[in-house]
C-alpha positions as CSV (number, residue, x, y, z in Angstrom):
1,X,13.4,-46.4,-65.5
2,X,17.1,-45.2,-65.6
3,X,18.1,-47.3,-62.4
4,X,16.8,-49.9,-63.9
5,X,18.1,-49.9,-67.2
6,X,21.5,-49.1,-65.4
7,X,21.1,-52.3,-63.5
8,X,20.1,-54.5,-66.5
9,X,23.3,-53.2,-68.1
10,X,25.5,-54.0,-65.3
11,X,24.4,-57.3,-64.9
12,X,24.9,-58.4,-68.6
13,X,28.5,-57.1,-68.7
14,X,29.3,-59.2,-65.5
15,X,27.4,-62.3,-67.2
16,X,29.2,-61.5,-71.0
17,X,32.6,-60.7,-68.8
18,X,32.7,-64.2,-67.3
19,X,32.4,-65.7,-70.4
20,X,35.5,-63.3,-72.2
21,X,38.7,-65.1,-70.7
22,X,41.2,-65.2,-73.9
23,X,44.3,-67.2,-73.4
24,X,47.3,-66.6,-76.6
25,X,44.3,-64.6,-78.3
26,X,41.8,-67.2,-78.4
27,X,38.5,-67.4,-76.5
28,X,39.0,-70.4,-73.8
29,X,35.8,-72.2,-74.4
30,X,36.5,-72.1,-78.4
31,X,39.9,-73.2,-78.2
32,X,39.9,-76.2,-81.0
33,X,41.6,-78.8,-79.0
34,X,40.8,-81.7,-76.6
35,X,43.0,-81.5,-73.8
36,X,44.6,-78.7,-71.7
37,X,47.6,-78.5,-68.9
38,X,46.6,-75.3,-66.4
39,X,49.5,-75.0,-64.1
40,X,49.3,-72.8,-61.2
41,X,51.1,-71.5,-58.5
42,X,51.3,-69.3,-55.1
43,X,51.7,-65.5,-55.8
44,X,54.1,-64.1,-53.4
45,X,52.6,-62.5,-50.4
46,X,49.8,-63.5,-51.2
47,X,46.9,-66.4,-51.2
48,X,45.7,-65.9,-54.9
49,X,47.2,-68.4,-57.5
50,X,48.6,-67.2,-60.8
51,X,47.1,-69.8,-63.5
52,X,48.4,-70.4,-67.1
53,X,47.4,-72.9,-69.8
54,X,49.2,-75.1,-72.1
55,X,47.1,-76.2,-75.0
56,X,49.8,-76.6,-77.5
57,X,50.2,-73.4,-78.5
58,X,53.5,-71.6,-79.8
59,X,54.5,-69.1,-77.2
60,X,57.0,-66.9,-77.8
61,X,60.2,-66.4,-75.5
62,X,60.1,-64.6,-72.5
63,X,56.5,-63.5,-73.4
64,X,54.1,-65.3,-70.6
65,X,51.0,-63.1,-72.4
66,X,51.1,-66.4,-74.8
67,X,50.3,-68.5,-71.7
68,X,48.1,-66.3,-69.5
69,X,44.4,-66.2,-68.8
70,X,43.2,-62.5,-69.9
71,X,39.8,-60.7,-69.3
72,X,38.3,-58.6,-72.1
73,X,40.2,-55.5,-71.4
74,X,43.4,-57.6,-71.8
75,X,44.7,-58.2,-68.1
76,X,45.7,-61.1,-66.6
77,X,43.1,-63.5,-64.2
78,X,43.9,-64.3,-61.1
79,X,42.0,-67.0,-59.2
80,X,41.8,-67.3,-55.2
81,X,42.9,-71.2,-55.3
82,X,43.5,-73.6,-57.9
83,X,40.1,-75.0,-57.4
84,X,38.5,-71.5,-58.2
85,X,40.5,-72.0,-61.7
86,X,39.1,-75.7,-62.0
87,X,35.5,-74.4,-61.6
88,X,36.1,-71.8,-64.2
89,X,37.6,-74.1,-66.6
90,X,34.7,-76.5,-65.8
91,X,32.5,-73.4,-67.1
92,X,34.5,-73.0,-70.2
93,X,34.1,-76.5,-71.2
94,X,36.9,-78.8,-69.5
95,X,36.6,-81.7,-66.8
96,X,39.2,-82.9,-64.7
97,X,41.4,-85.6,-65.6
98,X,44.6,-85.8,-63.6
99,X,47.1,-83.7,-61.0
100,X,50.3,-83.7,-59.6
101,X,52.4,-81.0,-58.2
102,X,56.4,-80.2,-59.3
103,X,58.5,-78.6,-56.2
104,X,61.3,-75.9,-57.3
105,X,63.0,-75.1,-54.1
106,X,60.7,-74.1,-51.7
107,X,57.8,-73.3,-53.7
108,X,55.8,-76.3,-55.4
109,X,53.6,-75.4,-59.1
110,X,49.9,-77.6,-59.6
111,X,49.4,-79.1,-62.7
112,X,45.8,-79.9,-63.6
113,X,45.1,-82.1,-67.0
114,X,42.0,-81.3,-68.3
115,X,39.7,-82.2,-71.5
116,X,36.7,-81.0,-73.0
117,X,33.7,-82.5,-71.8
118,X,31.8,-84.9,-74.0
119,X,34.9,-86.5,-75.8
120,X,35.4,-90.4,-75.6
């Protein structure tokens, strides 16, 4: 009975965690707006992508916590590829609507355009 009820636990905190993500304070899939930038790039050493999303809001300087996506115990996501962050913003609500990809010197940053689904 206690295994079980262990495991019935764990699972609905993995199910309620994936549906957390907070950027600038605000829950992703409630944020009150019709399009989103994410912009994403290489982490160094490494192959996961460090994601952050525009959606107008006021960020304050040199604080990138205005920006980031955050789990429920306030750290920052990181995805495996920029399609890994697609899919999750597909989950939270968004399609795809455009890309394209700004070099800085060597390394290159992926902007995605995004809206919520069902909007004309």
């Amino acid at each position: 009975m206690k295994k079980g009820l262990i495991t019935m636990i764990l699972v609905l905190s993995v199910v309620v965690s994936g549906f957390s993500q907070t950027v600038n304070g605000k829950l992703i899939k409630d944020l009150d707006v019709d399009y989103v930038e994410i912009v994403g790039w290489n982490k160094i050493f490494s192959k996961k992508v460090t994601v952050e999303i525009d959606f107008g809001q006021v960020d304050k300087f040199f604080k990138s916590k205005d920006t980031e996506i955050r789990d429920e115990n306030d750290k920052r996501v990181v995805f495996n590829s920029m399609i890994d962050a697609l899919n999750f913003m597909s989950k939270s609500g968004y399609e795809f609507v455009t890309a394209y990809i700004v070099k800085e010197g060597d390394s290159s940053k992926y902007h995605y355009i995004l809206r919520k689904k069902n909007i004309q």
